[in-house]
C-alpha positions as CSV (number, residue, x, y, z in Angstrom):
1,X,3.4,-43.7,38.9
2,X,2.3,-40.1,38.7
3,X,5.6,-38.6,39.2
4,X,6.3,-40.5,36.0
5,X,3.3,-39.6,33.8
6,X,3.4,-36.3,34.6
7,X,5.8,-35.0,31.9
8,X,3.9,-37.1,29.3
9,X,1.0,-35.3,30.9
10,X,2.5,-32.1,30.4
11,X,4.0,-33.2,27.1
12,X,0.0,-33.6,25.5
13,X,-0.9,-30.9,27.5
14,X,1.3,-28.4,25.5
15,X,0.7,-29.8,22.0
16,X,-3.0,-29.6,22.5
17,X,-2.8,-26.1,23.7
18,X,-0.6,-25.1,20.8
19,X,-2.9,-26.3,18.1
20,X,-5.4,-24.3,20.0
21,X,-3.7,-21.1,20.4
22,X,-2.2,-21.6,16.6
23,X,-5.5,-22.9,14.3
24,X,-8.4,-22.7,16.7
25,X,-8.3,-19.6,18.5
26,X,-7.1,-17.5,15.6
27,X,-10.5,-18.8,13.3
28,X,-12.2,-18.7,16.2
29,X,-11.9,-14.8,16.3
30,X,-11.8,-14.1,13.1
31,X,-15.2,-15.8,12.6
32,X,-16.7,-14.2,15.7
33,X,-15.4,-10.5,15.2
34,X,-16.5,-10.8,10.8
35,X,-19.6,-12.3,11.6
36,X,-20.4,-9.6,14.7
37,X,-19.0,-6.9,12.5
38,X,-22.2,-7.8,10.3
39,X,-24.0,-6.9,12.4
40,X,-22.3,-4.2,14.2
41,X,-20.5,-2.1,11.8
42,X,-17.2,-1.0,14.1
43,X,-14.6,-3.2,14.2
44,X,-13.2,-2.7,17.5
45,X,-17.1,-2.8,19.4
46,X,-16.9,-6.4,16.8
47,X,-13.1,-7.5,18.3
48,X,-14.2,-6.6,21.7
49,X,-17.5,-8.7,21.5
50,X,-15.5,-11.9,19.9
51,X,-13.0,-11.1,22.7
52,X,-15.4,-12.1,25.5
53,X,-15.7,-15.6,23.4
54,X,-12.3,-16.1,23.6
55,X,-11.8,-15.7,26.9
56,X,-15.3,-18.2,27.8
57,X,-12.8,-20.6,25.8
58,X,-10.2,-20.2,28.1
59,X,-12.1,-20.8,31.1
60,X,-13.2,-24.0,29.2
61,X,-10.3,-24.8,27.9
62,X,-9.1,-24.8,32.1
63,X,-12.2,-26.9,33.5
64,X,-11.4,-29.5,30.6
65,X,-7.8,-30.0,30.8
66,X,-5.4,-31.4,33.2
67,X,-3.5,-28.5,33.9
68,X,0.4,-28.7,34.7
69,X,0.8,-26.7,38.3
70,X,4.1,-25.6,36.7
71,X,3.5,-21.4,35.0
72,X,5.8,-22.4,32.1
73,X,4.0,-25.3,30.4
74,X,0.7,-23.9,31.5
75,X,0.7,-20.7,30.0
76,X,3.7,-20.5,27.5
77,X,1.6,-22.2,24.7
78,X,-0.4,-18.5,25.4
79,X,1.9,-16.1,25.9
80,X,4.8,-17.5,22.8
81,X,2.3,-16.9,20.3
82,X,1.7,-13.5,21.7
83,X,5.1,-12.2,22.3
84,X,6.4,-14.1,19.2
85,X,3.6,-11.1,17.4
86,X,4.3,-8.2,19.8
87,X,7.8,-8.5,19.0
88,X,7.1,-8.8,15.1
89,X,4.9,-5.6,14.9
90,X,8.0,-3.5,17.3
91,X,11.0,-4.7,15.2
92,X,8.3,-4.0,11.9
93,X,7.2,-0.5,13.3
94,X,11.3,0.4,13.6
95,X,12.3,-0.4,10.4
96,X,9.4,1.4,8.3
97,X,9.6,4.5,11.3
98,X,6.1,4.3,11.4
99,X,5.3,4.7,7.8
100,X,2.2,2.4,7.1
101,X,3.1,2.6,3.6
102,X,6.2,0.9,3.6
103,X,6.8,-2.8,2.3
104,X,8.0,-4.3,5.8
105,X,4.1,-4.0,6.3
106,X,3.3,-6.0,3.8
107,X,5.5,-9.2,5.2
108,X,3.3,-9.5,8.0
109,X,0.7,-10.8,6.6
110,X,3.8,-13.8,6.1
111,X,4.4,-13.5,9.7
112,X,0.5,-13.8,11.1
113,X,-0.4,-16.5,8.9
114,X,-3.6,-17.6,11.2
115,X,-4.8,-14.5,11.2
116,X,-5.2,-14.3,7.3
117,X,-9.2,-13.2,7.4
118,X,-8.6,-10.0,9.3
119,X,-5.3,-9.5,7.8
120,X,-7.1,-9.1,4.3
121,X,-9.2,-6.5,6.5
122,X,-6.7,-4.5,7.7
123,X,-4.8,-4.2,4.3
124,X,-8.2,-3.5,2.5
125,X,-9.6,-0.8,5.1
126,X,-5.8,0.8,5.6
127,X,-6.7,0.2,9.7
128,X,-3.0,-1.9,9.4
129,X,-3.4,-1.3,13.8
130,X,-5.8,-4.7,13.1
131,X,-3.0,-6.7,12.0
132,X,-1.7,-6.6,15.9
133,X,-4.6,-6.2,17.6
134,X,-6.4,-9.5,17.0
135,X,-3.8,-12.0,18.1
136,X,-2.9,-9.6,20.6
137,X,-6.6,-9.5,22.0
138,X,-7.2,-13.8,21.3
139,X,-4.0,-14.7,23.2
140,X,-4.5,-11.7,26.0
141,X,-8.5,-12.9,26.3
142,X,-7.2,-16.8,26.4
143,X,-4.7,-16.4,28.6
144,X,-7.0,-14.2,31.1
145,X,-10.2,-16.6,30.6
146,X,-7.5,-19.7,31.3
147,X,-6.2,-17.9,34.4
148,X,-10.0,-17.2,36.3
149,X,-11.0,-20.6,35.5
150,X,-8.2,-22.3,36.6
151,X,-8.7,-20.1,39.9
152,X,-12.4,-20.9,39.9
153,X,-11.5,-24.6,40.2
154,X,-8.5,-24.3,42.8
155,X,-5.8,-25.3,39.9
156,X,-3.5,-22.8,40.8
157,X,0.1,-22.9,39.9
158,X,2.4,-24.3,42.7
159,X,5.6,-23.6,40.7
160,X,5.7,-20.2,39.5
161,X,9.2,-20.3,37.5
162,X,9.3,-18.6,34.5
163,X,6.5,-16.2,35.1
164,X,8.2,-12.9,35.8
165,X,10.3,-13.1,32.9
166,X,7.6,-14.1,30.6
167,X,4.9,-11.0,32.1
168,X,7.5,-8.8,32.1
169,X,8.4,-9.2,28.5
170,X,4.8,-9.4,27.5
171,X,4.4,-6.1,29.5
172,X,7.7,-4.4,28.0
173,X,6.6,-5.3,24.3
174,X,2.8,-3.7,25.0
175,X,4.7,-0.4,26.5
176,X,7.0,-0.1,23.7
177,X,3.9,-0.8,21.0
178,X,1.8,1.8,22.7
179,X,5.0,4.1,22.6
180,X,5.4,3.6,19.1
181,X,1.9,4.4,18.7
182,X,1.9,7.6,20.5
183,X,5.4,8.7,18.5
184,X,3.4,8.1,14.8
185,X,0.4,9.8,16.3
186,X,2.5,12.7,16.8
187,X,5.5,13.0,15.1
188,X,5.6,10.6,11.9
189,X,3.5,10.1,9.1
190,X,-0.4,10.5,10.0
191,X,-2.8,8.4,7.4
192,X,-6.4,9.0,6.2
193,X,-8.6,6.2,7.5
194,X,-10.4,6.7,4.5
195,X,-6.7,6.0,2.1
196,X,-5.2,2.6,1.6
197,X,-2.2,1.3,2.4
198,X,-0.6,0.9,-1.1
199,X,-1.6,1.7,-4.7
200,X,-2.3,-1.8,-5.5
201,X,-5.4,-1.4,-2.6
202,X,-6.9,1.3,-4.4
203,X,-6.9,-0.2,-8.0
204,X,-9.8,-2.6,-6.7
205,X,-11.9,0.7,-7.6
206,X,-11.2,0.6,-11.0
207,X,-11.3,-3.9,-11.5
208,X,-12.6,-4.2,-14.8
209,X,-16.1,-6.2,-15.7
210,X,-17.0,-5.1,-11.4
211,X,-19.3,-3.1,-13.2
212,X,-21.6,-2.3,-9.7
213,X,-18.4,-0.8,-8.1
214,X,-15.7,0.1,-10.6
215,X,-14.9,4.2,-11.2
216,X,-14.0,2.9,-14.6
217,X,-14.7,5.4,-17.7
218,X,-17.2,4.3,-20.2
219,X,-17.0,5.0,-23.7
220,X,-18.8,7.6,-24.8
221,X,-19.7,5.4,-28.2
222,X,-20.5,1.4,-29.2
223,X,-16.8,0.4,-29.0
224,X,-15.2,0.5,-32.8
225,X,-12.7,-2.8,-32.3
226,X,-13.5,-5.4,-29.9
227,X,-11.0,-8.1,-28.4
228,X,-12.1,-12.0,-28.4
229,X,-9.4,-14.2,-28.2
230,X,-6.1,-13.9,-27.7
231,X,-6.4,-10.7,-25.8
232,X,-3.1,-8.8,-24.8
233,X,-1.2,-8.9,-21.5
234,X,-1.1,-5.3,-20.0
235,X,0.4,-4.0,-17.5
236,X,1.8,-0.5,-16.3
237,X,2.0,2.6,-13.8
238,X,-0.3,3.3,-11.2
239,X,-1.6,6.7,-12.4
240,X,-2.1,5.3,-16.2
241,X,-4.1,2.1,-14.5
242,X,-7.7,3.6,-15.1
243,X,-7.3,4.6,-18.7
244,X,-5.9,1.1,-19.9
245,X,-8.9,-0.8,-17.6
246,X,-11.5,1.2,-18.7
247,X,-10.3,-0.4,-22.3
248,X,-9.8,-3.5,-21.1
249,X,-13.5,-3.5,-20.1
250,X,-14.8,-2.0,-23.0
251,X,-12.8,-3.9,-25.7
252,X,-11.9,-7.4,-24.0
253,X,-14.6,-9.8,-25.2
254,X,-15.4,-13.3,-23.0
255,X,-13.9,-12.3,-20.4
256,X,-15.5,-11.4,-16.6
257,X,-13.7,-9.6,-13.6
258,X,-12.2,-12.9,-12.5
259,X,-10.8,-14.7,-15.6
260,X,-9.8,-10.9,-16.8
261,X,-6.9,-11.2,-13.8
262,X,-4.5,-12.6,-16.1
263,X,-4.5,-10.0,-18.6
264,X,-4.2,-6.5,-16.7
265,X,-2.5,-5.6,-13.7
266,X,-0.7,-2.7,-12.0
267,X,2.8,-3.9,-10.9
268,X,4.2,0.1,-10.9
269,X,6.7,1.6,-13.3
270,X,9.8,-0.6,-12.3
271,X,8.3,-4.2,-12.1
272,X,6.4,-3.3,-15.7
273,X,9.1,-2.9,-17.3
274,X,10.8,-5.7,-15.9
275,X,8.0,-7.8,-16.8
276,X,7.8,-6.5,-20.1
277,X,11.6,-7.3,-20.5
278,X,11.2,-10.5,-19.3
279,X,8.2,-11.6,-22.0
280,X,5.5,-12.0,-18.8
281,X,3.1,-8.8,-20.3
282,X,3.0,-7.5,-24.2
283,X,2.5,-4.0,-23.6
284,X,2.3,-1.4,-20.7
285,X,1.4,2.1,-19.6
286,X,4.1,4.1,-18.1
287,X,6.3,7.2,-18.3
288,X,9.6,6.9,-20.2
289,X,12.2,4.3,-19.4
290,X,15.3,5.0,-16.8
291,X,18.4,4.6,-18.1
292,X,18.7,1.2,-16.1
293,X,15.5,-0.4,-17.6
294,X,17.6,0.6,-21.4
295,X,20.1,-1.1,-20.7
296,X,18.2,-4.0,-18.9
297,X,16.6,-4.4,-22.1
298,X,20.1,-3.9,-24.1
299,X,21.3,-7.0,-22.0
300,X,18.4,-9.0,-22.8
301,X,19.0,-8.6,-26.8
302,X,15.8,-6.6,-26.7
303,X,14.8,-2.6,-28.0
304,X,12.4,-1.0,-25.7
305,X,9.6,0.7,-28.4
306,X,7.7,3.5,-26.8
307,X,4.6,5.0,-28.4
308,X,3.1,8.3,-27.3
309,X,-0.4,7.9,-26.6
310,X,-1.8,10.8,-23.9
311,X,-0.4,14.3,-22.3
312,X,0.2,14.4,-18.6
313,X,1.6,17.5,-16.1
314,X,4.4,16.2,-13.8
315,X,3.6,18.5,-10.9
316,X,4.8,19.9,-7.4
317,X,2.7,19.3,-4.7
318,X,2.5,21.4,-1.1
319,X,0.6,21.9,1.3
320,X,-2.3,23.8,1.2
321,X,-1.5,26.6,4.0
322,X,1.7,27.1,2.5
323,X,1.8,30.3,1.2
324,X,4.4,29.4,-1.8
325,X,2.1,28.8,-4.8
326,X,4.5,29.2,-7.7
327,X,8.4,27.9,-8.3
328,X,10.2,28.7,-11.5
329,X,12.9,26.2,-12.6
330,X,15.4,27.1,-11.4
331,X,14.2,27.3,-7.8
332,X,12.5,23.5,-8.0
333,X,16.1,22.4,-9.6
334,X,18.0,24.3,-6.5
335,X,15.7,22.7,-3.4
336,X,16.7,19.1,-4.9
337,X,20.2,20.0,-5.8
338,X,20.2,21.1,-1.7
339,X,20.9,24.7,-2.9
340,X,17.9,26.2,-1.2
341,X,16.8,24.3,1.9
342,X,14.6,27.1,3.7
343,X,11.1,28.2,2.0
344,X,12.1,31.9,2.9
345,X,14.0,31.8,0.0
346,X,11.1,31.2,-2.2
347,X,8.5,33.9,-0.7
348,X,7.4,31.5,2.0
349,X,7.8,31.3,5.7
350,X,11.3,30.3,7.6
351,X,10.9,27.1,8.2
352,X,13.1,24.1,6.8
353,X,12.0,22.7,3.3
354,X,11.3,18.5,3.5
355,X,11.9,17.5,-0.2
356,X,10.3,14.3,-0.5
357,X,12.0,11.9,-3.3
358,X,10.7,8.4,-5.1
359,X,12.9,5.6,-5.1
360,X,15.3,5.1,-8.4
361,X,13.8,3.6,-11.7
362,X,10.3,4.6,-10.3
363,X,8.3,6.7,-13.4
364,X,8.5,10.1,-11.0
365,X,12.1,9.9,-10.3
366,X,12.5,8.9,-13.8
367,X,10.8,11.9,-15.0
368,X,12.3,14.3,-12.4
369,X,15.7,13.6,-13.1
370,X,15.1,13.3,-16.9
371,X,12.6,16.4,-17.2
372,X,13.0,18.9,-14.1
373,X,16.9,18.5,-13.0
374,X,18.5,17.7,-16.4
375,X,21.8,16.8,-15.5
376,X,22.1,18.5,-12.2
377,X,22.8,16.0,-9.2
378,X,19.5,15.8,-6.4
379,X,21.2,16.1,-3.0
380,X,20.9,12.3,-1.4
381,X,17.4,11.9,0.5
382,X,16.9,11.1,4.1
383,X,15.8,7.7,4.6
384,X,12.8,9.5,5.9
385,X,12.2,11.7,3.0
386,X,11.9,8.8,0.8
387,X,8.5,7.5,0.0
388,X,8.1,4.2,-1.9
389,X,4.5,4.9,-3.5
390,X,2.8,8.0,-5.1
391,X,0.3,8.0,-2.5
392,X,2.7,8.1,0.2
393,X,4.7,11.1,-1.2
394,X,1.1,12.8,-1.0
395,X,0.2,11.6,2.2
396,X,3.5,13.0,3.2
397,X,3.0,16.1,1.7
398,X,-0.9,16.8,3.0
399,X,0.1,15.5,7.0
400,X,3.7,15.3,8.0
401,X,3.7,16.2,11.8
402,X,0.6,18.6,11.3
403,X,3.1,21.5,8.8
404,X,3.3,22.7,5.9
405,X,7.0,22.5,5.0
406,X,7.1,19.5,2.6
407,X,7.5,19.6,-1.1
408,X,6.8,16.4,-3.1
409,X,6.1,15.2,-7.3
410,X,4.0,13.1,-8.6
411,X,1.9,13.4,-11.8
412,X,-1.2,15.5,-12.2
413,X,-3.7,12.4,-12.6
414,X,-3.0,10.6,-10.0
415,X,-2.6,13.7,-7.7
416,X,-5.7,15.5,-8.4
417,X,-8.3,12.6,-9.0
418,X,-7.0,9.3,-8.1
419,X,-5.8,10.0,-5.1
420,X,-7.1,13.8,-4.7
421,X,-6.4,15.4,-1.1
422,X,-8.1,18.5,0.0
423,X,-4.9,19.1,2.3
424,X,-2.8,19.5,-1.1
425,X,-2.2,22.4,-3.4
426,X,-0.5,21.7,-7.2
427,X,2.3,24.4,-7.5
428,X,2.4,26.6,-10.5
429,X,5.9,26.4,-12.3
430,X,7.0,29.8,-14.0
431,X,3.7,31.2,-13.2
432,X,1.9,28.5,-15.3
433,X,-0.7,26.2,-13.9
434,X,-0.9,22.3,-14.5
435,X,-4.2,23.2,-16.0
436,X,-5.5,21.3,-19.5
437,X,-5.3,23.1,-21.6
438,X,-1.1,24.6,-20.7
439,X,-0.3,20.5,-20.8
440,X,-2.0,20.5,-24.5
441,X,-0.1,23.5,-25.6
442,X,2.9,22.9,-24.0
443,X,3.4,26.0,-21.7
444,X,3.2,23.9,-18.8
445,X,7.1,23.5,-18.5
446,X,6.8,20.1,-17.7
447,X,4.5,18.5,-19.9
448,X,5.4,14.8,-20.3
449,X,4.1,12.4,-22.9
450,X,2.7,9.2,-21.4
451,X,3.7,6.2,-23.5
452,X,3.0,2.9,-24.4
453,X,5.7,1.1,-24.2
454,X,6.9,-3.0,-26.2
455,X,10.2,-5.0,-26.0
456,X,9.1,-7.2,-28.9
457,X,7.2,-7.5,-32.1
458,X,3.2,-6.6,-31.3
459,X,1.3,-9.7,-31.3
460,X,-1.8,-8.6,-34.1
461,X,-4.2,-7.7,-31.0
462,X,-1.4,-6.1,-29.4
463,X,-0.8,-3.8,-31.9
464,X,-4.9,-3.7,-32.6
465,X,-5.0,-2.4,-29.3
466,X,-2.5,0.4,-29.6
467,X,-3.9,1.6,-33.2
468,X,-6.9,2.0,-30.9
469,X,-5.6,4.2,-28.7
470,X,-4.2,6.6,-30.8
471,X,-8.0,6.6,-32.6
472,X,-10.5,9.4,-32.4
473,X,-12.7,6.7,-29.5
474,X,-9.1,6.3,-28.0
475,X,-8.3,9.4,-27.2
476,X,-11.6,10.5,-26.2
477,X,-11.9,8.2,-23.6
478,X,-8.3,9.3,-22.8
479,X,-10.3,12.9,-22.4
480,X,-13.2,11.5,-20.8
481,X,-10.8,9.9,-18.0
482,X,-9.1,12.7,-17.2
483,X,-5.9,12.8,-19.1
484,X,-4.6,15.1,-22.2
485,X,-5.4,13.4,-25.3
486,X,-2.5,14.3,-27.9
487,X,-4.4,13.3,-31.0
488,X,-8.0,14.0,-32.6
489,X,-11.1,13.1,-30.4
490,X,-13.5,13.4,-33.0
């Protein structure tokens, strides 16, 4: 009779602990490391002090169940769920080369489902290392407190089968995480605690209507239109996001920071204009359109219209111990073409230049090909020299394996106040300075316009909102934020 209820016994045995390991645990330690990080502001002193709860629930969990004497059914319910994440955070570490910035990250927040609470953390703080070390820590802390109890009630395992293979892949996948850990540290991409992990992250600085937190501009006078219905979608590039919320929040009437969501958001230079082609926004903020995102429009029956309404400096960015701290034209146009590859050739030392690029369609490599190489052909990246945000072009730039032999773009906004890095010097081109005043006179050499940009006829807010722009109030908050107005301020 026991012979035959033990697989059935087994059987329950194995759902119950799955549920556990799956729902329970995973809130468990969320709730136990939020609520001691209250208290104890350090998140790993906070995961180490839920850990120990974890692990009393594992020597519960072993005094309350029947445990199977076989290793398999006993511990796999513990150890799947923690080589199913080990193995995720690997093959995820390979494909982005370390690069916390890249958008694998981003899918495993898909991939560790339970752990949504301290996912949010990790994505929010930039400390991405959270994302791998809960689960890792709740099933390690289970397992361990399941083990000693077990043993402190003589419920040892009489069939061990299965229990090499599954501690020795447990153990390879932890070596080969702490490996990949130790390679970043030292030879890829190094991050700022302090920075987030994508430019969406960062725009919760500037939410509209958060009026306690936001770095939003205020207007400098009563505002001279204001928005009550009706009130336009908006959407555009990263850098432009803190001129266009600061008039969201100062013109957008009836609205508050959550039911303003709707109405602005920051989807980059490529997905605004795609969402401007396909009628989801009314208007955005970006630099001028690639020659893709014309003829996207083209195909869609639709004219892309852009209006002009601020000055910006599309800049070079090294490092700041680089002793380079002008390139004329023609020497920026030769590095990309792969013409010059060494900074000797510029006046620097002789050491190998890394050009960093952004990825096609984006408004940088718009504006670079466009602006700065006019016709001539950029020498194909390295999948490494590629960076997929403006922040992690300048996060590049400031701490690539501790030198000072990268080279990057971006625009002068978003390098020097958005997301300003001490470790970063802004190049002078033909002995000219990104300053101000060269962008308003046009001796910068590349001085861009930054535009506002319709595929359709402006709604009458829409186009209420653009006249305001280009108004005296407009354009001095366009000042006052830190970009080059191009009209009248006063």
């Amino acid at each position: 009779m026991n012979n035959h209820e033990k697989p059935v016994s087994h059987k329950r045995y194995i759902i119950e602990t799955l549920l556990l390991t799956l729902i329970g645990l995973p809130i468990l330690i969320q709730v136990a490391s939020i609520a001691i990080g209250m208290l104890i502001p350090n998140f790993l002193v906070a995961i180490a002090l839920a850990s120990l709860i974890i692990f009393l629930s594992g020597f519960w969990w072993a005094r309350k169940k029947n445990l199977p004497a076989n290793f398999l059914p006993r511990y796999l319910p513990v150890f799947a769920p923690l080589i199913y994440g080990l193995f995720a955070w690997a093959i995820i570490m390979v494909i982005s080369k370390g690069d916390f910035t890249h958008s694998s990250f981003g899918n495993l927040m898909a991939l560790f489902i339970p752990f949504v609470a301290t996912n949010f953390i990790a994505f929010f703080t930039g400390s991405l290392w959270i994302l791998i070390l809960t689960p890792a820590v709740c099933y390690i802390s289970f397992a361990a407190g399941l083990a000693v109890g077990a043993k402190r009630l003589g419920r040892v395992t009489t069939t061990y089968r299965g229990r090499l293979p599954v501690l020795a892949l447990s153990g390879i996948l932890l070596i080969i995480i702490a490996f990949q850990g130790y390679q970043r540290e030292t030879h890829l991409v190094r991050e700022n605690r302090e920075l987030t992990i994508n430019e969406t992250i960062s725009l919760w600085d500037y939410a509209p209507f958060d009026t306690e937190n936001n770095r939003l501009t205020p207007l400098s006078s009563p505002a001279t239109i204001s928005i009550d219905k009706n009130w336009p979608r908006i959407d555009g590039a990263t850098a432009a996001y803190p001129v266009y919320a600061s008039a969201v929040q100062a013109l957008y009437k009836g609205l508050d920071k959550n039911s303003v969501t709707p109405y602005i958001s920051s989807r980059r230079t490529p997905e605004a204009y795609k969402a401007l082609i396909a009628g989801e926004t009314d208007l955005i903020f970006v630099a001028q359109p690639s020659e893709q995102q014309k003829k996207l429009a083209a195909e869609n029956g639709l004219t892309l219209t852009m209006t002009p309404f601020a000055r910006e400096a599309f800049v070079f960015i090294a490092h700041k111990d680089n002793p380079v701290k002008n390139l004329s034209v023609e020497q920026i146009r030769d590095i990309y073409a792969g013409q010059i590859t060494n900074w000797q050739a510029v006046g620097g030392q002789n050491i190998n230049i890394i050009p960093y690029q952004r990825p096609e369609d984006s408004g940088s490599q718009t504006t670079m090909l466009a602006k700065v190489m006019q016709g001539t052909a950029m020498r194909a990246p390295l999948e490494s020299e590629m960076a997929q945000g403006m922040g992690g072009i300048i996060r590049r730039v400031a701490n690539y394996q501790n030198t000072t032999n990268a080279l990057g773009y971006s625009f002068r906004y978003y390098a020097s106040q958005m997301n300003h890095n001490d470790r970063l010097q802004l190049l002078s081109v033909n002995g000219i300075a990104p300053t101000a005043e060269n962008i308003h006179n046009g001796s910068y050499p590349f001085s861009v316009n930054v535009y506002m940009v319709t595929a359709r006829q402006p709604g009458p807010n829409t186009q209420k909102l653009m006249d305001w722009f280009l108004s005296p109030q407009g354009q001095k908050l366009i000042e006052d934020a830190g970009y080059v107005p191009i009209g009248a301020t006063h």
